[in-house]
Biotite code that builds the C-alpha atoms (Angstrom):
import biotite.structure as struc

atoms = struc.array([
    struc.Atom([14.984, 12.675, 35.014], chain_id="A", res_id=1, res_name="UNK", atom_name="CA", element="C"),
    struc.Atom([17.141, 11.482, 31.915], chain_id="A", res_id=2, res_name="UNK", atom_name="CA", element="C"),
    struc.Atom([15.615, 10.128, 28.891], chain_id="A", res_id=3, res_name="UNK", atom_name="CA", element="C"),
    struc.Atom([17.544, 8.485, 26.814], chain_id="A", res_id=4, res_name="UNK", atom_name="CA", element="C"),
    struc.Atom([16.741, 7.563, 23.172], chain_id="A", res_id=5, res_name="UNK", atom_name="CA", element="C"),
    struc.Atom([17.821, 3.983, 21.587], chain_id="A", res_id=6, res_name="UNK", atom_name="CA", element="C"),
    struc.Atom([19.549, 5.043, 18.613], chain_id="A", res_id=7, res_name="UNK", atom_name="CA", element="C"),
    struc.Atom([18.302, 1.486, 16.834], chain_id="A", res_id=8, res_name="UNK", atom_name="CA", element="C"),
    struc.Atom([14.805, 2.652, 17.243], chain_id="A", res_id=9, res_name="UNK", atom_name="CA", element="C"),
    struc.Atom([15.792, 5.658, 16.299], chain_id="A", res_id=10, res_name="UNK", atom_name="CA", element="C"),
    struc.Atom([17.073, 4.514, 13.280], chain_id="A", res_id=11, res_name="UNK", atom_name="CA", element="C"),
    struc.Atom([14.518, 1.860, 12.651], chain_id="A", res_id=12, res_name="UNK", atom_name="CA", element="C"),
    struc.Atom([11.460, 4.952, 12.615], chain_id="A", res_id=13, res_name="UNK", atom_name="CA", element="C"),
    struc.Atom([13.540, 6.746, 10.090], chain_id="A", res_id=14, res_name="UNK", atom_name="CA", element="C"),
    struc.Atom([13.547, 3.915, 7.893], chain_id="A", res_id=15, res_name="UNK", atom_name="CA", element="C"),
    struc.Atom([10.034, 2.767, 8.330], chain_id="A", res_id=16, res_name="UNK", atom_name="CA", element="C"),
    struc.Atom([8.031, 5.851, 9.326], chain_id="A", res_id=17, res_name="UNK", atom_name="CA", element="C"),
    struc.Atom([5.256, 4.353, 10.773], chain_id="A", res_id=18, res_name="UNK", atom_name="CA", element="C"),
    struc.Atom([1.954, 6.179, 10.749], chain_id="A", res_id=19, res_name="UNK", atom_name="CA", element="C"),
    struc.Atom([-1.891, 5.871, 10.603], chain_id="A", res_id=20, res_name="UNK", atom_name="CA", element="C"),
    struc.Atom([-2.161, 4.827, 7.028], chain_id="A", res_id=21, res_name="UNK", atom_name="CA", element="C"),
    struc.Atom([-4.268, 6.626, 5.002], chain_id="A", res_id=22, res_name="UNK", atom_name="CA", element="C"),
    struc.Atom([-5.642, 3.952, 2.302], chain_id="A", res_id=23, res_name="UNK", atom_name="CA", element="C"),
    struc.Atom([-4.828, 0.547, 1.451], chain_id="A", res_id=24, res_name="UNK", atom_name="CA", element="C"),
    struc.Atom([-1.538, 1.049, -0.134], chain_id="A", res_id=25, res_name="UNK", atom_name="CA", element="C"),
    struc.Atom([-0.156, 2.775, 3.287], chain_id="A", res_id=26, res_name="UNK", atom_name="CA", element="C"),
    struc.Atom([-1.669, -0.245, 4.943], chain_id="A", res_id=27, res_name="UNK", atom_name="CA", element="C"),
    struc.Atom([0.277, -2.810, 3.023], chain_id="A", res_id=28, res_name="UNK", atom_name="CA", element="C"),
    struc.Atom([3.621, -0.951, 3.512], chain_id="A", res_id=29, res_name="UNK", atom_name="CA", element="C"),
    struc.Atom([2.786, -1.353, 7.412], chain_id="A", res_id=30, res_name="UNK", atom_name="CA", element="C"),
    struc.Atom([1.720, -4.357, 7.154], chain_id="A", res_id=31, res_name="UNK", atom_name="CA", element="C"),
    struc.Atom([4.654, -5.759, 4.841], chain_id="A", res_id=32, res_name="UNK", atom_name="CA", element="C"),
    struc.Atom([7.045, -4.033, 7.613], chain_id="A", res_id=33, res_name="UNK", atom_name="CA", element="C"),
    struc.Atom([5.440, -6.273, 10.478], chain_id="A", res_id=34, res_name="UNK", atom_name="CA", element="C"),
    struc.Atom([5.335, -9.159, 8.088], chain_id="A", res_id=35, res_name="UNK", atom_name="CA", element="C"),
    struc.Atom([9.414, -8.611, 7.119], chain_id="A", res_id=36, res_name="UNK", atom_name="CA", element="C"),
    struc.Atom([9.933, -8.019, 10.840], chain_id="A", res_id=37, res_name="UNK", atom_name="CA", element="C"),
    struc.Atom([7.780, -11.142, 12.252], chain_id="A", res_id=38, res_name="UNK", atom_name="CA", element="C"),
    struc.Atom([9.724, -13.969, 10.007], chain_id="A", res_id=39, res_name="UNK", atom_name="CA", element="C"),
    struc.Atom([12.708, -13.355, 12.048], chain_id="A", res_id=40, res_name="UNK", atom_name="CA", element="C"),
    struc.Atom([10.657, -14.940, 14.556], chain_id="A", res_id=41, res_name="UNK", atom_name="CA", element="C"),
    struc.Atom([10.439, -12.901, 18.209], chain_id="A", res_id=42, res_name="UNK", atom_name="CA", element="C"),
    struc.Atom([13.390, -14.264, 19.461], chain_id="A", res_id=43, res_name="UNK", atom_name="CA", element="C"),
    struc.Atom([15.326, -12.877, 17.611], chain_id="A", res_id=44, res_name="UNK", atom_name="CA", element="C"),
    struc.Atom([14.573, -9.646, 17.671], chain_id="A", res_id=45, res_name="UNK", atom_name="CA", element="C"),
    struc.Atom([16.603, -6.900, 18.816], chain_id="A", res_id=46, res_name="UNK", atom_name="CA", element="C"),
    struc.Atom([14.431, -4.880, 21.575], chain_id="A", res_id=47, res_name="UNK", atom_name="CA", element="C"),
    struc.Atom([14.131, -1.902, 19.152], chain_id="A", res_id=48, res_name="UNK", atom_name="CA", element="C"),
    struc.Atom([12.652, -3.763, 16.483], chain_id="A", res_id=49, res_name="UNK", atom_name="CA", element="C"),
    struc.Atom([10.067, -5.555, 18.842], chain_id="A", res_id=50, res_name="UNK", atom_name="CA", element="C"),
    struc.Atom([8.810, -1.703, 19.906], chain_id="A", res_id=51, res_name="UNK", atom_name="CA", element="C"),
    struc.Atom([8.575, -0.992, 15.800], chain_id="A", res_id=52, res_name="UNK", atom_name="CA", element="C"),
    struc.Atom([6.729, -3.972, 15.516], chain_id="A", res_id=53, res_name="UNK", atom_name="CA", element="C"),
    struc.Atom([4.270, -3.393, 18.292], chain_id="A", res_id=54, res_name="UNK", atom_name="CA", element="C"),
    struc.Atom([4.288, 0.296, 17.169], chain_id="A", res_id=55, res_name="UNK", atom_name="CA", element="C"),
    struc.Atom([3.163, -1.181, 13.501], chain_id="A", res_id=56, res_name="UNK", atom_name="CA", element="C"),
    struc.Atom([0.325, -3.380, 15.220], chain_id="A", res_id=57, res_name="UNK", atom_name="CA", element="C"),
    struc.Atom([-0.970, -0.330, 16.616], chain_id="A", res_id=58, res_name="UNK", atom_name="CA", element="C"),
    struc.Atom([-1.127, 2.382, 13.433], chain_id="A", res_id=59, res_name="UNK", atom_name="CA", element="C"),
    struc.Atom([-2.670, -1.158, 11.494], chain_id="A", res_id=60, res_name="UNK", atom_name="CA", element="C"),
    struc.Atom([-4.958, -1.451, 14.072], chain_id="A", res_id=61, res_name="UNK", atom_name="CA", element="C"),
    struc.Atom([-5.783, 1.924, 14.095], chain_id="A", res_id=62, res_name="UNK", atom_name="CA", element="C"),
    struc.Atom([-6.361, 2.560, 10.495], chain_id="A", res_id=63, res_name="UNK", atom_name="CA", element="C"),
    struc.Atom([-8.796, -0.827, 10.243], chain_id="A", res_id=64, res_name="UNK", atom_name="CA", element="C"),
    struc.Atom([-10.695, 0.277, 13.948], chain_id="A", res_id=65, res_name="UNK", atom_name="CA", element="C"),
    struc.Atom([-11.515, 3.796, 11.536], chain_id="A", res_id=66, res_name="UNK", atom_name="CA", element="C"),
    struc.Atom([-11.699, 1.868, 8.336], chain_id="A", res_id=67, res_name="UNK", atom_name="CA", element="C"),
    struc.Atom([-14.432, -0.673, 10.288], chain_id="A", res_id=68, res_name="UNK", atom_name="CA", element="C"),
    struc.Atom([-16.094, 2.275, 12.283], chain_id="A", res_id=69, res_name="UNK", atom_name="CA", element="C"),
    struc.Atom([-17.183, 4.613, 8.800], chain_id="A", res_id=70, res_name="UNK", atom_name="CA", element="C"),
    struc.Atom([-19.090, 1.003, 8.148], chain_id="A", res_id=71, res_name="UNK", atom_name="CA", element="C"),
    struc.Atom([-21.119, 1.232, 10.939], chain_id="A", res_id=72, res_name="UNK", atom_name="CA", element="C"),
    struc.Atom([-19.149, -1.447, 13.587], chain_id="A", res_id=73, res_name="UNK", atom_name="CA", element="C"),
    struc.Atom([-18.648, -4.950, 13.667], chain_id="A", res_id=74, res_name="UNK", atom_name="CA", element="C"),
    struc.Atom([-18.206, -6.557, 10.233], chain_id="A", res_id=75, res_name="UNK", atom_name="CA", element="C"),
    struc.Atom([-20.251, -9.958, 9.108], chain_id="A", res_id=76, res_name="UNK", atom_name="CA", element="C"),
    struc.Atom([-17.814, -12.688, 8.668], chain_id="A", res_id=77, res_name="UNK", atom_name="CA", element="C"),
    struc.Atom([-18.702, -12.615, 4.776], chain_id="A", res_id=78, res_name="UNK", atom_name="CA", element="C"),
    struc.Atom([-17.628, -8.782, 5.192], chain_id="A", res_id=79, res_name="UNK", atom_name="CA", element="C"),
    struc.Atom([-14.255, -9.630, 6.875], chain_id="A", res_id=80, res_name="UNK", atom_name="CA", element="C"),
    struc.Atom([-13.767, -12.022, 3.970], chain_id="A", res_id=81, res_name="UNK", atom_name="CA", element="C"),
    struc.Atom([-14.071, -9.689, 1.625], chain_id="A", res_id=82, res_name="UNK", atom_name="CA", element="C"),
    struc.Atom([-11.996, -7.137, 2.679], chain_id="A", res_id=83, res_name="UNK", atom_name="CA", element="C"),
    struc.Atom([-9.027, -9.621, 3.669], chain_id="A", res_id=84, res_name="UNK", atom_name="CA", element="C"),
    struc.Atom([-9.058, -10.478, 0.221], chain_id="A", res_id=85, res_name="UNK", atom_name="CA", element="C"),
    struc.Atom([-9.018, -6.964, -1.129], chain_id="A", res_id=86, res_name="UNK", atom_name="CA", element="C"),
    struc.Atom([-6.636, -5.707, 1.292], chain_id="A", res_id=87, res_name="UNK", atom_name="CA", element="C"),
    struc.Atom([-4.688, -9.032, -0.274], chain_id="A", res_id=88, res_name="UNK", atom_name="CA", element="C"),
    struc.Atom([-5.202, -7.895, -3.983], chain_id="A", res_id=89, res_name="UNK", atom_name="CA", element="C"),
    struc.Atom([-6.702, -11.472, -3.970], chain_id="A", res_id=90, res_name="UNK", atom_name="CA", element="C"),
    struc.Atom([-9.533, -13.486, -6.085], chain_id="A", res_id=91, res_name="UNK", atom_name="CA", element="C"),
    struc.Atom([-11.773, -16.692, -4.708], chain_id="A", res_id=92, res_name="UNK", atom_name="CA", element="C"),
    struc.Atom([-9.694, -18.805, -6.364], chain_id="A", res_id=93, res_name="UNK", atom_name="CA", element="C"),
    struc.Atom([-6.467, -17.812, -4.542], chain_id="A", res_id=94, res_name="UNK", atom_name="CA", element="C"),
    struc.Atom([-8.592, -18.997, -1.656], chain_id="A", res_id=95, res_name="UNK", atom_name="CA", element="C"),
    struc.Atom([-8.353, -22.712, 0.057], chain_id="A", res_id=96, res_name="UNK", atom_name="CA", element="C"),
    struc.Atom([-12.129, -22.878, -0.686], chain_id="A", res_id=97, res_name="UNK", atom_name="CA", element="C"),
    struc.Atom([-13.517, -23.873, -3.698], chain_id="A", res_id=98, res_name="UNK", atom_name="CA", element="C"),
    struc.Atom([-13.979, -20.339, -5.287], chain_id="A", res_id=99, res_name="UNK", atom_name="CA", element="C"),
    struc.Atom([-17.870, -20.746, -6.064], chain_id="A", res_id=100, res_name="UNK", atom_name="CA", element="C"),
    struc.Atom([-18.425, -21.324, -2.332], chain_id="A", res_id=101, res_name="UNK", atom_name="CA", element="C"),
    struc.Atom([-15.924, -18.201, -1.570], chain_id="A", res_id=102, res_name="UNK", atom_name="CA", element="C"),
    struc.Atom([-18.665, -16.278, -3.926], chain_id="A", res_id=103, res_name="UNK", atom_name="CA", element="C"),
    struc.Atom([-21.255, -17.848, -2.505], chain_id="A", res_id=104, res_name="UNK", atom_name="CA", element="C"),
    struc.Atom([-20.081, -16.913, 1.441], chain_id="A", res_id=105, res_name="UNK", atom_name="CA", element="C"),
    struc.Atom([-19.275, -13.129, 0.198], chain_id="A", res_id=106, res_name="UNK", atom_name="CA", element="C"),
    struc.Atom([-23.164, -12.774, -1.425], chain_id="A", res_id=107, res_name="UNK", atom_name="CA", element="C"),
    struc.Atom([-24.699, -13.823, 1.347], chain_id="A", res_id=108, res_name="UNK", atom_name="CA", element="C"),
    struc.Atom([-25.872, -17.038, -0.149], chain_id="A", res_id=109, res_name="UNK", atom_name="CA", element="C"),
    struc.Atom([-23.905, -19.112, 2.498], chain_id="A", res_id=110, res_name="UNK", atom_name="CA", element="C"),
    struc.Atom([-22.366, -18.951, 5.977], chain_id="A", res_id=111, res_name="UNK", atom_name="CA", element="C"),
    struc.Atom([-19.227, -19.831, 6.728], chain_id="A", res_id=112, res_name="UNK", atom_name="CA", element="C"),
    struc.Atom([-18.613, -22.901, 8.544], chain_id="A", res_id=113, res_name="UNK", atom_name="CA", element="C"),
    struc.Atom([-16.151, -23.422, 11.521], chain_id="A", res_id=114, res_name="UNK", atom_name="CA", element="C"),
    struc.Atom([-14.192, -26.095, 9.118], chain_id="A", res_id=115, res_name="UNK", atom_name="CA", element="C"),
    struc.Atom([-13.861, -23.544, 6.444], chain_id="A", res_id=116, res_name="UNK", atom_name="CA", element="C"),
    struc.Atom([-13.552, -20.514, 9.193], chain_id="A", res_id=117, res_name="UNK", atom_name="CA", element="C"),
    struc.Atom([-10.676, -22.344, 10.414], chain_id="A", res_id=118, res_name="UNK", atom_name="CA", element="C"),
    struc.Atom([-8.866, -22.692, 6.911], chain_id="A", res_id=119, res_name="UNK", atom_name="CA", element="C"),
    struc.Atom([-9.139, -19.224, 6.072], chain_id="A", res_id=120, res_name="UNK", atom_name="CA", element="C"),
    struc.Atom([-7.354, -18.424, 9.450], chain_id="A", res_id=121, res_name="UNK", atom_name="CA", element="C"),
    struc.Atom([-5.019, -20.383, 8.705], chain_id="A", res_id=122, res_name="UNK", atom_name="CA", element="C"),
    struc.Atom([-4.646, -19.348, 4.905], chain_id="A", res_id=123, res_name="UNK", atom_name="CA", element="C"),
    struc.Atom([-5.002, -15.105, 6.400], chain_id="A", res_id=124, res_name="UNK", atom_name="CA", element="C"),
    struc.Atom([-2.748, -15.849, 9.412], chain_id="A", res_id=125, res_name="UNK", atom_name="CA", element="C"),
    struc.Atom([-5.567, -14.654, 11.490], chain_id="A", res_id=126, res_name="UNK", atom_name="CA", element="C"),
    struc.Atom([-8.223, -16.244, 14.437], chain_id="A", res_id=127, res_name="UNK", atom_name="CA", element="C"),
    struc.Atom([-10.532, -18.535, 12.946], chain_id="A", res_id=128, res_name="UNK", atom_name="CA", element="C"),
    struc.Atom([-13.179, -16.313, 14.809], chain_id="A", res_id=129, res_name="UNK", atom_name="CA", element="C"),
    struc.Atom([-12.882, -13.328, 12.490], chain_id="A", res_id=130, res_name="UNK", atom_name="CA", element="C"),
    struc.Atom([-15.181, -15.802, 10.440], chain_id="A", res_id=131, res_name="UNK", atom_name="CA", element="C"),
    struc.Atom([-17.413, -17.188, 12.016], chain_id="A", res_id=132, res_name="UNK", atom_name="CA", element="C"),
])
């Protein structure tokens, strides 16, 4: 059996590197990488950059499934929240929620409701779930 090597992928984990991050500025280069890779929309990606892509979902994934298990598990919605925003360098009100209710939510004073779940998942690009 022959294996043979795309040289674009090749070239493409050279540049990029992808890894397990090891803290939150690692994470953000991964993540920016997806991000920069994503807005050319799937279609028109070249094969190699769709396997860098899925191979940046995976070391992301990885380093939040570790990041998540040292906490003990699943994560309270309020607990996502909060580390979306971190991971985001961002404050409550940089959030489409009025930021005393975003305070609020994070404290534990208030839940999140499926209105306001669904505009952060909107605003975080993620499933309206992670909230609720």
């Amino acid at each position: 059996m022959i294996l043979t090597v795309d040289p674009e992928y090749t070239r493409l984990l050279k540049e990029v590197q992808p890894r397990v991050p090891r803290n939150r500025a690692e994470n953000a280069r991964m993540l920016a990488e997806a991000e920069r890779l994503m807005k050319k929309g799937s279609r028109a990606l070249t094969p190699a950059e769709d396997a860098l892509l899925n191979t940046l979902f995976a070391v992301v994934q990885e380093y939040e499934r570790e990041k998540y298990a040292a906490r003990g598990g699943k994560s309270t919605p309020a607990e996502m929240l909060a580390f979306l925003m971190e991971e985001n360098n961002l404050s409550p009100a940089d959030l489409p929620l009025p930021a005393s209710r975003v305070s609020e939510i994070i404290s534990g004073k208030r839940e999140i409701s499926k209105e306001q779940a669904k505009a952060l998942g909107e605003f975080f690009r993620v499933s309206p779930a992670l909230f609720i």
